[in-house]
C-alpha positions as CSV (number, residue, x, y, z in Angstrom):
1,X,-116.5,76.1,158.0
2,X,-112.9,76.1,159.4
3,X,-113.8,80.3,159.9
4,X,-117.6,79.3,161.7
5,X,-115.3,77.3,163.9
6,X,-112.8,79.6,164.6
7,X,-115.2,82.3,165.3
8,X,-117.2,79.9,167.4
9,X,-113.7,79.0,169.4
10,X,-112.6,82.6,169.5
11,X,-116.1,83.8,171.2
12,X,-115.7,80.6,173.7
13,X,-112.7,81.8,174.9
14,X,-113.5,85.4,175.4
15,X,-110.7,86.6,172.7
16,X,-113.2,88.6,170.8
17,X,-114.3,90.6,173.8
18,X,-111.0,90.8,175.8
19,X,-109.1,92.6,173.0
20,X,-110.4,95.3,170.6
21,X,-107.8,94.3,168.3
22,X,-107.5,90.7,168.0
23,X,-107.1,89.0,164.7
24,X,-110.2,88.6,163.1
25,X,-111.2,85.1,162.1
26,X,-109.8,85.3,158.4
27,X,-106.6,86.4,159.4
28,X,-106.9,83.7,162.1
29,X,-106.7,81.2,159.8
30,X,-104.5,82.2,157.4
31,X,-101.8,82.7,160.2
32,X,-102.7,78.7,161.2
33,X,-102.5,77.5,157.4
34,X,-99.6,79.3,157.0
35,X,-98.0,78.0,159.9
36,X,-99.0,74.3,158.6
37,X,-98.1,74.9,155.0
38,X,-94.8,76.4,156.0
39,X,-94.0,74.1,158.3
40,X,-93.4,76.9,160.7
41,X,-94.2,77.3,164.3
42,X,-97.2,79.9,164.9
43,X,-95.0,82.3,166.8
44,X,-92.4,81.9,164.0
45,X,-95.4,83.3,161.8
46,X,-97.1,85.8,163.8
47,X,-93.2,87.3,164.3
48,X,-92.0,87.1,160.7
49,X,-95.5,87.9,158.7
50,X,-97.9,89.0,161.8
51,X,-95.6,91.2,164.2
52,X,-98.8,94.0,164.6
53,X,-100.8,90.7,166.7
54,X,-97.2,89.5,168.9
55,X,-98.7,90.3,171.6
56,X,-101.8,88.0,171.0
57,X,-99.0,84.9,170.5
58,X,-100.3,83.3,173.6
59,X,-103.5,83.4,173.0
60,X,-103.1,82.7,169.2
61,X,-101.4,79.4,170.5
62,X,-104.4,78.7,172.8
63,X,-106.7,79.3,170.0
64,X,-104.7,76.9,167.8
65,X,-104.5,74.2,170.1
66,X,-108.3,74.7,170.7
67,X,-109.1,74.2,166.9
68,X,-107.2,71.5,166.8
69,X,-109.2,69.1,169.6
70,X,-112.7,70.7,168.0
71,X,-111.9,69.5,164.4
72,X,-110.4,65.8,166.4
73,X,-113.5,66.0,168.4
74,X,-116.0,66.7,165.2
75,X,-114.4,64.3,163.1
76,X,-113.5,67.7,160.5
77,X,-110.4,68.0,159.0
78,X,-109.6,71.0,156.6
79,X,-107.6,71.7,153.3
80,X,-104.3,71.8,155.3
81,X,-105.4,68.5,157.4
82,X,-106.0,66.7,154.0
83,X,-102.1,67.5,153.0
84,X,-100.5,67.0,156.7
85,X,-102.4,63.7,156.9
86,X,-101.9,62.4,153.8
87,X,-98.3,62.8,154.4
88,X,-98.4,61.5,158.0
89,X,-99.9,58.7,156.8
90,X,-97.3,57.8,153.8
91,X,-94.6,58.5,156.6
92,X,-95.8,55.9,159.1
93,X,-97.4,53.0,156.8
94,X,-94.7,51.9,154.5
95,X,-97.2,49.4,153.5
96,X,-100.1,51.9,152.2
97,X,-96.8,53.9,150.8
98,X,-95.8,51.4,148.8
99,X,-98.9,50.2,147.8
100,X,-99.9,53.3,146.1
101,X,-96.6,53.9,144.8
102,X,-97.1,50.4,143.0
103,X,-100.6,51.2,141.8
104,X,-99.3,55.1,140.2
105,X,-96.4,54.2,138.9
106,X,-96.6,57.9,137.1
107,X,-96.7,60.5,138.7
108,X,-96.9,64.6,136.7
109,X,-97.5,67.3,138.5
110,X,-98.2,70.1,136.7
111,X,-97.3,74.1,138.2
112,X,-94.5,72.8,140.5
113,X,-93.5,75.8,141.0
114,X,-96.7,76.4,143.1
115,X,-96.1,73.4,145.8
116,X,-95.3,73.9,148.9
117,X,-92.8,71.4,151.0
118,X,-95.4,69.1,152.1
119,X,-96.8,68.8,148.7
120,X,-93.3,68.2,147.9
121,X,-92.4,65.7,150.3
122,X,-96.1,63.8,149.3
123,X,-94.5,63.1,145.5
124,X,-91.5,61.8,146.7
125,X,-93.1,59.2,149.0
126,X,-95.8,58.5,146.4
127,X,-92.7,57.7,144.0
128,X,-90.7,55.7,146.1
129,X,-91.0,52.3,144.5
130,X,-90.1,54.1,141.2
131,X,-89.6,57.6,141.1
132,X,-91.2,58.4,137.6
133,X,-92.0,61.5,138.2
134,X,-92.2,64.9,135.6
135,X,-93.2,67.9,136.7
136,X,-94.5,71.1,135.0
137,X,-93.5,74.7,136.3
138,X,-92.3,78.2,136.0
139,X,-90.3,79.4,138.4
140,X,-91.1,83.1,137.8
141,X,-94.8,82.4,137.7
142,X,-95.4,81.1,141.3
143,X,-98.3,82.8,142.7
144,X,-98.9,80.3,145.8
145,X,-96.9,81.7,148.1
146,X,-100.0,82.6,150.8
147,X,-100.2,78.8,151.0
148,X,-96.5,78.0,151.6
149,X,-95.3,77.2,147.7
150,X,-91.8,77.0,147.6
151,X,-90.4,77.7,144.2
152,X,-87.2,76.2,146.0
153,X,-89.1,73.1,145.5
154,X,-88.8,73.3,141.3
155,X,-84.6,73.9,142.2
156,X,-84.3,70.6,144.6
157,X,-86.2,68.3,142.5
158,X,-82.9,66.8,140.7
159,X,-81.4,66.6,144.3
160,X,-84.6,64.4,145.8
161,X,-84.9,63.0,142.2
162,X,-81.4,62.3,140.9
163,X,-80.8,61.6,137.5
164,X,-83.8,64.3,136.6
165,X,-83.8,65.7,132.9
166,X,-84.4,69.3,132.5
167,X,-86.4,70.3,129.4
């Protein structure tokens, strides 16, 4: 769906016509989830992992911007909107916060090593009344990192969660 849309927003805008080369849809979107999961600007990701399609960075930016108001306008959210919002919505409602913190007062999380930093910073709100939380992972088995993971995220945890026991 988040592709059909894409492709729907690239042809509205003429991208697909202007320019022989431009991204194609699948690439589209993996440079917008990337940039979400990362928690990087787009330019910061068409630079680092995309630098073939700089050129396009304007019109990438257009085109993200654009898929933003259609999914607002649709009422559609995608896998990364799930993650952003749910942590949005832990950040600005201490009282939904809480209240699910209260009602899971256990938290595991198994292949840690696989989060990325929203994911990560989704546990520690959900544990904020009582941070009992264990998590599973290998940090040589990560295999996430398209989506963002962060094995960095397995080395922090006894910083966000002091007093943590390694096993």
């Amino acid at each position: 769906d988040a592709e059909d849309a894409l492709s729907l927003l690239r042809a509205e805008g003429g991208f697909s016509k202007q320019h022989r080369r431009f991204p194609r849809k699948q690439t589209i979107r993996r440079m917008f989830s990337r940039s979400i999961n990362c928690v990087r600007t787009l330019a910061d990701v068409i630079e680092r992992d995309h630098p073939h399609f700089a050129t396009f960075t304007p019109e990438l930016s257009e085109l993200f911007e654009a898929y933003a108001r259609y999914k607002l306008a649709h009422q559609m959210v995608d896998y990364d909107d799930l993650l952003l919002l749910t942590k949005k919505l832990l950040e600005r409602e201490p009282e939904v916060r809480r209240a699910l913190s209260e009602r899971y007062r256990y938290i595991l999380v198994d292949e840690y090593q696989d989060t990325n930093r929203i994911q990560a910073d989704i546990v520690r709100l959900l544990a904020e009344t009582h941070d009992n939380v264990t998590v599973v992972g290998d940090d040589a088995q990560s295999i996430y990192a398209f989506r963002g993971a962060a094995v960095r995220n397995m080395h922090e945890f006894p910083e966000r969660f002091p007093g943590t026991t390694r096993v």
